[in-house]
C-alpha positions, -999 to +999 in steps of 0.1 A: +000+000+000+011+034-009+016+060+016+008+097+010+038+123+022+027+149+043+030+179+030+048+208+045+038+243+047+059+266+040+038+297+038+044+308+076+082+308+068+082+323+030+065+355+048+087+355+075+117+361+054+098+384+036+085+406+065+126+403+074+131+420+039+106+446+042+116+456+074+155+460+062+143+475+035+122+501+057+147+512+080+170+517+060+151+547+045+139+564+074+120+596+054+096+567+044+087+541+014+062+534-007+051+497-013+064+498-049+101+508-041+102+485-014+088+454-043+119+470-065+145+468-037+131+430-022+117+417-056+084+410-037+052+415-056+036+449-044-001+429-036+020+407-014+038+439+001+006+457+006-012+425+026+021+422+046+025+459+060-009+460+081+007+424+103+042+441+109+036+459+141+069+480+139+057+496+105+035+525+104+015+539+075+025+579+074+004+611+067+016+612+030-005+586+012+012+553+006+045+559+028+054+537+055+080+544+079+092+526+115+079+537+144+105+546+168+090+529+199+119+539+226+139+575+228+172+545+230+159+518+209+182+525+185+212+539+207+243+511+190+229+531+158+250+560+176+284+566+168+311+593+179+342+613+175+361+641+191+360+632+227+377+642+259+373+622+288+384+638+323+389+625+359+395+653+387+404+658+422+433+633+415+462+630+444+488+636+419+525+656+424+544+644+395+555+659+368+531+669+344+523+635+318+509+641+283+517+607+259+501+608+224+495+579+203+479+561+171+458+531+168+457+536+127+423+560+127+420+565+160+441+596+175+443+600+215+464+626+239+465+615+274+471+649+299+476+644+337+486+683+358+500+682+394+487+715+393+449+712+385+449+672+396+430+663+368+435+639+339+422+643+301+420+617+277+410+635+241+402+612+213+400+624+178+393+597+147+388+601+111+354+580+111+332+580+138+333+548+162+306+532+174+290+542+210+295+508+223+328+517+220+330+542+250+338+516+275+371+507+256+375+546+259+371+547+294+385+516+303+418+527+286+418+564+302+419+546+338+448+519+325+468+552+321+458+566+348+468+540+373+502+539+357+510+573+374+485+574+400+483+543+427+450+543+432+418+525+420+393+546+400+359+535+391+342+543+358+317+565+379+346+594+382+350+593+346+331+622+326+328+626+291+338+668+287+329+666+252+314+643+224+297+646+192+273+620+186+261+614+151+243+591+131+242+591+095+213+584+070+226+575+040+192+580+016+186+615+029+202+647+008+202+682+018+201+704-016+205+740-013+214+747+019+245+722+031+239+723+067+213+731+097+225+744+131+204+746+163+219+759+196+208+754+230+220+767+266+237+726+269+234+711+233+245+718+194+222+701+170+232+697+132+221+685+102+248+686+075+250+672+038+284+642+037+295+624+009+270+596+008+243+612+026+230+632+058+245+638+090+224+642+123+245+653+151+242+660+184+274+681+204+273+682+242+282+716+256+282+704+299+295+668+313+282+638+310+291+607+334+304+580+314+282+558+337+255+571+322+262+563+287+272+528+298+238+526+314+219+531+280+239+509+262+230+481+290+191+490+283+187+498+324+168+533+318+151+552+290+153+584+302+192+603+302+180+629+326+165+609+352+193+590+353+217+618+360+196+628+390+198+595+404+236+593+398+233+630+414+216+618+444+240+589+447+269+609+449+251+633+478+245+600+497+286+592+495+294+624+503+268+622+537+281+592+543+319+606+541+310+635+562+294+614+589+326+587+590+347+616+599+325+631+622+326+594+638+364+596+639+369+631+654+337+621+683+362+586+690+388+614+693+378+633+716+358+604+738+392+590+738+413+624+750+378+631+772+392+609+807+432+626+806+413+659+805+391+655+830+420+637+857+441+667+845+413+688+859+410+667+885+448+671+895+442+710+890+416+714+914+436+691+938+468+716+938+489+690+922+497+708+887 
């Protein structure tokens, strides 16, 4: 007796690789698509586009009729798109009375000068490259600033004194052009943001004017908060506890003091009162 094979579908996993493509396909043009560029670029039919786009949740239909466009559904969803260049790191209030340090070096595009002053006791690390790195990169950064400073400086510095002084953040869209005018410039009291025409396409960056913790960067890229400012209040508040907490060990320590010099002064009062000094 013949048996029949059972067939396999493979409907479920021929639209799964196709929602895949469309959703390259989509973010990689972040101004929006219409259903018939996205068949050229994926070589899906555009019925079969149009009856995917309602099931992708990620995908939504924009006010211009026909475009779709991600939805951005987190402020730091996309934060490893991120990259950066032109960065100082600094560490202050160092116990440092050497001789001033500054040791430049090259690993192929990236540039760093490493600056550590008896006289301010602080240490800089600027780093300068001719691409932009990637964000995730920061804790290399930082990691590498302490190495060199422990090699002067015996004494064991976590990444929560490290600040970032300066970085400009930028991401790059490679489908976007601006014609006409090259570049868009908005200043604010603690940020620079620009938009600026490159070679392949447009620049978005952001420039912070005021520190940053390189905690909190670190803390993004770990997906442990959504909000930058909320996090820098908390780091805020943690460094008042530490410093409360400081001020009360040393309050401890000079009440043991004087608990401990309290008895000689009172038998040397004692020994006044009696005639004997």
């Amino acid at each position: 007796m013949k048996r029949n094979k059972l067939k396999v579908s493979t409907k479920t996993i021929n639209n799964q690789e196709k929602i895949r493509k469309v959703v390259e396909v989509i973010k990689e043009h972040p101004e929006g698509i219409f259903p018939k560029m996205i068949g050229v670029y994926t070589g899906i039919n555009v019925n079969t586009i149009k009856s995917l786009l309602p099931k992708i949740p990620e995908i939504k239909r924009g006010e211009v009729r026909g475009l779709y466009y991600l939805v951005d559904n987190s402020k730091y969803d996309d934060i490893f798109d991120w990259n950066f260049h032109n960065t100082i790191l600094s560490v202050e209030n160092l116990n440092y009375q050497g001789e001033t340090i500054n040791e430049t070096d090259s690993f192929g595009f990236v540039n760093y000068e490493f600056i550590l002053s008896p006289r301010s006791k602080k240490a800089t690390l600027r780093i300068s490259t001719e691409y932009p790195i990637n964000i995730s990169s920061i804790c290399c950064c930082s990691s590498l600033f302490l190495m060199l400073i422990e090699k002067y400086v015996p004494l064991k510095i976590g990444i929560e004194k490290v600040l970032i002084s300066s970085v400009e953040l930028n991401k790059d869209y490679k489908n976007l052009r601006l014609d006409g005018v090259k570049c868009i410039t908005f200043e604010s009291l603690i940020t620079q943001f620009k938009v600026y025409q490159k070679k392949q396409g447009v620049r978005v960056e952001h420039k912070l004017k005021i520190p940053i913790q390189a905690e909190t960067i670190l803390a993004m890229l770990k997906g442990s908060v959504l909000n930058i400012e909320a996090y820098d209040e908390i780091i805020s508040l943690k460094n008042q506890q530490e410093s409360l907490i400081n001020c009360s060990k040393n309050q401890q320590k000079l009440l043991g003091t004087i608990l401990d010099r309290l008895p000689l002064k009172i038998k040397e009062n004692e020994q006044k009162d009696n005639g004997i000094i």
